[in-house]
Each structure stands twice: as C-alpha cells, then as structure tokens.
C-alpha positions in Angstrom: 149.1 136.6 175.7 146.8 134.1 175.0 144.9 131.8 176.9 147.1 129.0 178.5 147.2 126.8 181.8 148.6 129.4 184.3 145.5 129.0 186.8 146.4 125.1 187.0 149.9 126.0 188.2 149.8 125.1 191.8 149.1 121.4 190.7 151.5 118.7 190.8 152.1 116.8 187.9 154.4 113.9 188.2 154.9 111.7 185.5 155.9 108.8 186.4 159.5 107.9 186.6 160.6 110.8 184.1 164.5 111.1 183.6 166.7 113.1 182.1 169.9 112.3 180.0 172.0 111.6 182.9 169.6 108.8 183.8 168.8 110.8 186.9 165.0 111.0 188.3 163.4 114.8 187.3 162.0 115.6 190.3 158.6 116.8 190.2 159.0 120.1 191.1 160.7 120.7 187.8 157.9 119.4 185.8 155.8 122.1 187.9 158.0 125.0 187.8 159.0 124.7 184.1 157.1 127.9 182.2 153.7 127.0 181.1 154.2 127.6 177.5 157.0 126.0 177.1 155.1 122.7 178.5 152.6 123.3 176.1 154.4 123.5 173.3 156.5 120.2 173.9 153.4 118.2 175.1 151.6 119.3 171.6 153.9 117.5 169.3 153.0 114.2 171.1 151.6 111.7 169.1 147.9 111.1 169.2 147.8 108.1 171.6 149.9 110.3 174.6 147.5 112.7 175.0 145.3 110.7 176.7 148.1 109.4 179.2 149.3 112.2 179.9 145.6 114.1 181.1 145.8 111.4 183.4 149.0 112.5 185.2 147.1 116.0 186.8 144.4 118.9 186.6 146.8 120.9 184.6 147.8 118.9 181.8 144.1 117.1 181.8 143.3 120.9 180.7 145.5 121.1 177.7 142.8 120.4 175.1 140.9 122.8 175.9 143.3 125.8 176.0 143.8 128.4 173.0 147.3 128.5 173.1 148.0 124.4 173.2 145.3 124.0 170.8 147.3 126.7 168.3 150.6 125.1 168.6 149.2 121.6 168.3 147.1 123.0 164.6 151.0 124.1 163.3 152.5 120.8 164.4 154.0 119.5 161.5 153.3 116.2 162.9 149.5 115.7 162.1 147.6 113.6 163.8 147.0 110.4 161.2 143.3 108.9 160.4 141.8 106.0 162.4 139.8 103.7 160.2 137.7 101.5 159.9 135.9 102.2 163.4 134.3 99.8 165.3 132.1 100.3 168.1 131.4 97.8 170.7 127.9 96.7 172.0 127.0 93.7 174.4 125.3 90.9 172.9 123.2 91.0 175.5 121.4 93.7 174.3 118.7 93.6 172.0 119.2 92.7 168.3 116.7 95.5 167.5 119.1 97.9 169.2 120.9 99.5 166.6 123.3 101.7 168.9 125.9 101.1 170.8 125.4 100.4 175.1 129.2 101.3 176.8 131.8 103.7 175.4 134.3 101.2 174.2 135.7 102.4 170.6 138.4 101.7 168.7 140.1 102.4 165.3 143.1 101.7 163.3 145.7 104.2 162.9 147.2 104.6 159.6 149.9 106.7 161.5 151.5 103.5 163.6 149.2 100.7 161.8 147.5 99.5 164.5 144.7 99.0 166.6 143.8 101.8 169.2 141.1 102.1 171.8 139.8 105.4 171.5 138.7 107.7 174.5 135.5 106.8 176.2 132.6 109.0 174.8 132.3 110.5 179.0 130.7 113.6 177.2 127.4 111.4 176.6 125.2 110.6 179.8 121.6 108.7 180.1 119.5 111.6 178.4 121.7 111.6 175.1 121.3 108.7 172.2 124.2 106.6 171.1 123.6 106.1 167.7 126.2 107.3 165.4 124.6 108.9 162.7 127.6 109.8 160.7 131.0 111.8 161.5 133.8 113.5 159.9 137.2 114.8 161.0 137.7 114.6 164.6 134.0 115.3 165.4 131.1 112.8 165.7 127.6 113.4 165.4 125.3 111.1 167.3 121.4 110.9 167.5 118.6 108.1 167.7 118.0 105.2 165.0 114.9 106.4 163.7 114.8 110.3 164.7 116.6 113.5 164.1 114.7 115.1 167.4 118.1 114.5 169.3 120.7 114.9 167.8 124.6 116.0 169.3 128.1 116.7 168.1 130.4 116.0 170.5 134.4 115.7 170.1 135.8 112.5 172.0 138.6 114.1 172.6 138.3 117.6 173.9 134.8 115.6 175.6 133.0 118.9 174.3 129.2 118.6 173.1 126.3 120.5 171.6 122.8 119.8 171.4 121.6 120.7 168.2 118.2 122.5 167.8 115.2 120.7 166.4 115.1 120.2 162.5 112.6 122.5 160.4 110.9 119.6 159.3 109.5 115.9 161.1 112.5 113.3 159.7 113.1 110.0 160.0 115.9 108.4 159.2 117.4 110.1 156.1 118.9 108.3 153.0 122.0 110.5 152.9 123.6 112.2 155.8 127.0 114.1 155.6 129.1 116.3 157.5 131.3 118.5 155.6 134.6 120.5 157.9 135.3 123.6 156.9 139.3 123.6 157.7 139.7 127.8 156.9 137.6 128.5 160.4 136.8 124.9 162.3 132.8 124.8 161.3 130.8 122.6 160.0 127.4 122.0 158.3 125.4 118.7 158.6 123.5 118.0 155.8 120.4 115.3 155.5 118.5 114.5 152.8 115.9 112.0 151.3 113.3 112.2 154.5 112.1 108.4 155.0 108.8 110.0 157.2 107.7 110.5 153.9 107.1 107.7 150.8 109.8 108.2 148.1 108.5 110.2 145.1 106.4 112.6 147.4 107.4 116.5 147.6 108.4 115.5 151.4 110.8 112.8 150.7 112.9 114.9 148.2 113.4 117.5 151.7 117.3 118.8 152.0 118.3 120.5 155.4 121.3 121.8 156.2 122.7 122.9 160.2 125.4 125.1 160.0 127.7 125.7 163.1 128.2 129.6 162.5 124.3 130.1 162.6 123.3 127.4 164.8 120.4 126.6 162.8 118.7 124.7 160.3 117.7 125.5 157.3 115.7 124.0 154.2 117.4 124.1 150.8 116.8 122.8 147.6 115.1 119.5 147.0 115.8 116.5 145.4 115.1 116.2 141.8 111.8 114.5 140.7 111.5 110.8 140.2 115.1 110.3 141.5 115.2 108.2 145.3 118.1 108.1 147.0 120.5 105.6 148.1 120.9 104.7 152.1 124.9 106.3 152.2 126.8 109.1 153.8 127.4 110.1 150.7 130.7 111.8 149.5 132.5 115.2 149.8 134.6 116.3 147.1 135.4 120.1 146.0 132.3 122.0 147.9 130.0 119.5 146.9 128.4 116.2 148.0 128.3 113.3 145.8 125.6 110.3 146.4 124.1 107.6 144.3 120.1 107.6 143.0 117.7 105.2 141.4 114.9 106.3 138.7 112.3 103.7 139.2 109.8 104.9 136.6 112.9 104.5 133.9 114.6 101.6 135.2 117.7 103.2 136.1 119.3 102.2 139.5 122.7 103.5 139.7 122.5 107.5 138.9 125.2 109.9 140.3 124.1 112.9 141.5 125.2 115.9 143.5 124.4 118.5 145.8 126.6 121.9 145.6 126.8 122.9 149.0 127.5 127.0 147.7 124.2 127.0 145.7 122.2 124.5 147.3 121.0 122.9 144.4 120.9 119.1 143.3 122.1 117.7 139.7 122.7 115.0 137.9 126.2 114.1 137.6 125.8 110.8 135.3 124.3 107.6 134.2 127.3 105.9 133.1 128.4 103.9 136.4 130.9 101.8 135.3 129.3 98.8 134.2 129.0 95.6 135.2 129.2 97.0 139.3 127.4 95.6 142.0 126.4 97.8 144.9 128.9 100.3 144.5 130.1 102.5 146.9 131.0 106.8 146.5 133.8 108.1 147.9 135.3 111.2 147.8 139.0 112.2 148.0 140.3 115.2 148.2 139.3 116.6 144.8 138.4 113.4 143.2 135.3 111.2 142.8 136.0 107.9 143.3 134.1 104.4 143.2 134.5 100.8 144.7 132.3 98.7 142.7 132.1 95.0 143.0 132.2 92.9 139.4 130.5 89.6 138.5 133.0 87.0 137.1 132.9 87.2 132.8 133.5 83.8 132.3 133.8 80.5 134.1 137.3 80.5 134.8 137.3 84.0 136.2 135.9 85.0 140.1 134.1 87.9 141.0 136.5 90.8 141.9 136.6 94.4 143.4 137.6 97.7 141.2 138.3 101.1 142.1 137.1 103.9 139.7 137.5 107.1 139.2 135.1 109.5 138.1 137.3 112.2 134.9 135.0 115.1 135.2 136.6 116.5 131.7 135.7 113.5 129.4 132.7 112.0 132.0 133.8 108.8 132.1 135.2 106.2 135.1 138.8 105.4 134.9 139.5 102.2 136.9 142.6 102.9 139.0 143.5 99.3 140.8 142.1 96.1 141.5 141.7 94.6 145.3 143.9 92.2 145.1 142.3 88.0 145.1 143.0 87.1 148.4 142.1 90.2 150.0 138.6 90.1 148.7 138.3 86.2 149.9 139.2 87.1 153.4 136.4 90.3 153.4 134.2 87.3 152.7 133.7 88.4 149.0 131.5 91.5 149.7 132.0 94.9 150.5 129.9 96.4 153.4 131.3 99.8 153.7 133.7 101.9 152.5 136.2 104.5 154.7 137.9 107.6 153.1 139.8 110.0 154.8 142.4 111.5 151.7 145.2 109.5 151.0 143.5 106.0 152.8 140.5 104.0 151.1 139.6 101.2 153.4 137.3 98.3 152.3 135.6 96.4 154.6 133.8 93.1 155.2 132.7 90.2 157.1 134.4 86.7 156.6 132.5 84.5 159.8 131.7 86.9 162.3 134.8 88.8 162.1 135.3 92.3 160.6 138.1 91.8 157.8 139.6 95.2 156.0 141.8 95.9 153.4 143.8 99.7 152.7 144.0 101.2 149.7 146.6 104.4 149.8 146.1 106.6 146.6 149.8 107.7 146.8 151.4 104.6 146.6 148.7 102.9 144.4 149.1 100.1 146.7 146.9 97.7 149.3 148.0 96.6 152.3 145.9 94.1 154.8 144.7 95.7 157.8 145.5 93.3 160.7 142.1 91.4 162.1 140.5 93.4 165.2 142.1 92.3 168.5 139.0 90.8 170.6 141.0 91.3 173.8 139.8 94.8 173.7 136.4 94.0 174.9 137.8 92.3 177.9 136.2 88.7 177.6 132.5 90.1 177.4 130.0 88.3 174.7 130.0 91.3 172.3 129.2 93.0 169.1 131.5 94.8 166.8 129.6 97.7 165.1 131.3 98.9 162.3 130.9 102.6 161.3 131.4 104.4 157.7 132.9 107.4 159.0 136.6 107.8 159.6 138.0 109.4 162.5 141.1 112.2 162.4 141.8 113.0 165.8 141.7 117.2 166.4 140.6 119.5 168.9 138.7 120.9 167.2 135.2 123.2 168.3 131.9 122.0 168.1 
C-alpha cells in the first residue's frame, strides 16, 4: 500500500458544522473513523481554494499534500487545478524604493478556473536567511533569489511549503537577461536555465554564458553560449516544444528585434528569424503549448487611427507571423496604452498594464479566440496598509508537485 495518513489517525478533525443529507450534524467521530483512503480520495477532487481550509481543520488533513497516495489521486483528478494569473505580490511602501523584492508573504492571483481574485498561501517555507525576490517560476513551483545575485537562490512550492536550496552556480552571475524554468510533466523535474550574465559587458565571451540546474542531477552545468554579436533582451523568455524562445538585438548591424532560440536537448543557440512583424513596439514572446506567439504593440498609420495591440503567431513552415486577434480599443485604454508584461500558461494570454497606479489586465483565451477583462485587483486584500502591488511575469498552476 502506498504511503497515506494512517499515523495521523488518532487526531480529530472536525469540520465545522458538516451535515449530511438528512440535515443532521456528522458527528466528528465519523469524520475520524472513516478509512483513510477513502478521505483522501474525496478531499483530492476539491477545488484549489479548499485545500488550504481544510489543512486548517487538523494534523491529519494539514498532511495531505505531502502524502504519495493523496498526491496520486489528486494528479488523475479530472478536475485540474486552473492557472492563476497575473500575480501580484504585495510589498509596503514603506520599504525602500530601491528594494526590488517583496517584505510580507501576501500574494495573490486570478483564477481562470472561478474568475476571480485569490489570495494565495503565505510563502511560510521562506524565513530571515532566504531572499524574496522572485526570479521567475513556472507550474506550481517558484524560484526565488536576490535582485542582483544568483549566490542564493531556492525553489520552493507554496503549497506543499517544500524548499530547496540550490547549489552555487559554476560561474559569478549577476542578474541574467533571460531566466526560464521549463517542467518536465513525464517525471515532476525541472531545469532552470539563465543566460546572458550581466557581471560581464555584452559582447564579451562571459556575457554570452548559458547554465542550466537540473533537478535529477542537482547541479549546474555550462552549456552552449550565445551566439556572437547578438545581446539579449531582459525576459523570461518562452517555452515551446523542448526549446526556449527569447528576443536579441545585433548592435554592430542595427538590428534590434532578432528571435532566437535555445534547444534545451542539444544545448545549442540559433537564430530563429529577423522578420518580427513589423511596425511592433517592444514586443513580448510567449509560448503556448506548441506555438510561438507574440504581443506586439503598433504605432497608429494615420491620423485618424490610434495605436493598438496585435497578437502574432510565429508559422514555423512558411517563417512568417500570422496576426491572430487584436486587443480590443477599450481594453488597451484602460492598460494605460502599454504593455508591461505578458502571462501564458496554455490556453490563457494575459496582458497587463498600468492605467494610474493600478494594475489593469486583459485575457486572451486561444480556444475561444476571445478577450475578456480581468476584474481590477481588490485593494482590500492588503488590509488598509500603504502598499505596493508587484506584478510578476510568471503564472502560477497550483500542484503538488516535488522540488
């Protein structure tokens, strides 16, 4: 049999007020006598937002993520949990502007699942020695260092509250152009991948550094470098079919928009194209599933026309962008006319900007070729304080994943 909760057995749980269809109260021996993985298996089809109530209710059930068993049934639930994004991350304004992380543990996200608003679980994992700076995260894992350093970096899983240290990286880096984090869904791994090493001036054999940390090894290791002449763009960069995707400039030619792309098999950088699709203004890569995809901003043509925001997508047969949809006028007005960052997690493409001092998004879903408004960020959530909404690039897809 495999692992399950039996050693938490002698603990109450007592939910509260639970009743049955007579409108009865269960009594809470009933709850604690009921066969352990037959608990399991009904508490893993809940919805993302119970888990945390219910680890609340005892010792047992507060175990659940962390057992084999729950963890198996939850992976075949045909129920998945839905992506959160955008994220947002709050800091106090207190804290100084030069202070690029984030001082409490108060998080939230969207849910494309219920379409709204949820405050995610506290990051308790973390305590004074580790950095909160969020360097860049995929799936339900997060990986979290300083600003300006890759001496100390984490991965920790908000929900299971597991974490690793990571070991040192091969080389001295400060803070890389591209970082990315690519899931392996087969076995639960991942590799963490930097590249374009800011220690070192752009065009010298140190910038163009690629390291990779894979979870099955537990190490670094240095790869191929970045071709000559090409500097990289600040981004996360994008994941599509084994392979990161990320935009480059070519100074000495004059060329500042060059997709390129590291094959994460061969560990070997190309050119992809030149070509992106004209007229765009600090365009964004995304990947999606097995497509390449782009969110460029346009100047107006003419007088009568406004400045607008396309979504592309990059034919790898003909080698050409395709524009798929438009973000629709009003939407782009209440971004406040500029795109700071851009959130994929497969189906969901979520544009994001700031009208005032609020965070304004807007959702693109791929299946329905259709955008919907996100609703404005509910302030309440920071509980009156003076704060600071930081918004992150990376999505969050709740799991239980290992780290």
């Amino acid at each position: 049999m495999m692992e399950s909760t039996h050693q938490h057995q002698g603990t109450c749980c007592n939910p509260r007020n639970p009743i049955h269809e007579a409108g009865e109260e269960l009594l809470p021996v009933l709850w604690s006598s009921l066969p352990t993985e037959l608990l399991e298996r009904v508490l893993a089809f809940l919805p993302f937002p119970n888990l945390f109530r219910l680890r609340t209710v005892c010792k047992r059930w507060n175990s659940l993520p962390h057992c084999s068993y729950f963890r198996q049934i939850r992976a075949s639930a045909p129920n998945q949990w839905g992506a959160c994004l955008p994220v947002l991350f709050c800091k106090d304004a207190a804290i100084d502007a030069e202070d690029e992380g984030w001082n409490s543990d108060s998080w939230s996200a969207y849910d494309t699942a219920s379409c709204r608003w949820l405050r995610l679980p506290p990051l308790t994992c973390l305590d004074a020695r580790h950095p909160k700076y969020l360097v860049v995260g995929s799936g339900g894992l997060l990986c979290i260092g300083d600003f300006d350093s890759t001496e100390n970096l984490v991965v920790c899983n908000p929900v299971t509250r597991c974490l690793r240290e990571l070991p040192l990286t091969i080389k001295q880096w400060a803070e890389p152009d591209v970082t990315a984090m690519a899931i392996n869904k087969r076995t639960g791994g991942y590799k963490l991948v930097l590249a374009g090493n800011r220690h070192f001036k752009p065009g010298s054999p140190g910038y163009r550094n690629t390291e990779i940390y894979d979870s099955s090894s537990k190490a670094w290791e240095t790869v191929g470098d970045i071709p000559v002449n090409l500097e990289l763009h600040s981004q996360e960069g994008a994941l599509c079919n084994n392979s990161l995707y990320c935009l480059a400039r070519d100074k000495k030619h004059g060329i500042w928009d060059i997709l390129v792309a590291f094959d994460l098999g061969s560990r070997k950088w190309s050119t992809v194209c030149y070509n992106i699709p004209y007229g765009s203004r600090t365009p964004h890569v995304i990947g999606s599933h097995d497509r390449i995809l782009a969110v460029a901003e346009h100047n107006r043509v003419t007088e009568t026309t406004d400045d607008c925001v396309y979504l592309f997508e990059y034919d790898l047969k003909s080698t050409k962008w395709v524009k798929l949809s438009q973000l629709p006028n009003d939407m782009y007005h209440r971004i406040g006319k500029r795109v700071i960052a851009c959130t994929v997690d497969g189906n969901y493409i979520c544009v994001t900007g700031c009208a005032g001092k609020q965070w304004c998004s807007a959702m693109y879903r791929l299946s329905l070729n259709k955008w919907e408004q996100v609703p404005v960020f509910p302030h309440d959530e920071s509980k009156g304080r003076e704060c600071e909404l930081l918004l992150s690039s990376s999505p969050f897809r709740p799991s239980l994943g290992s780290v």
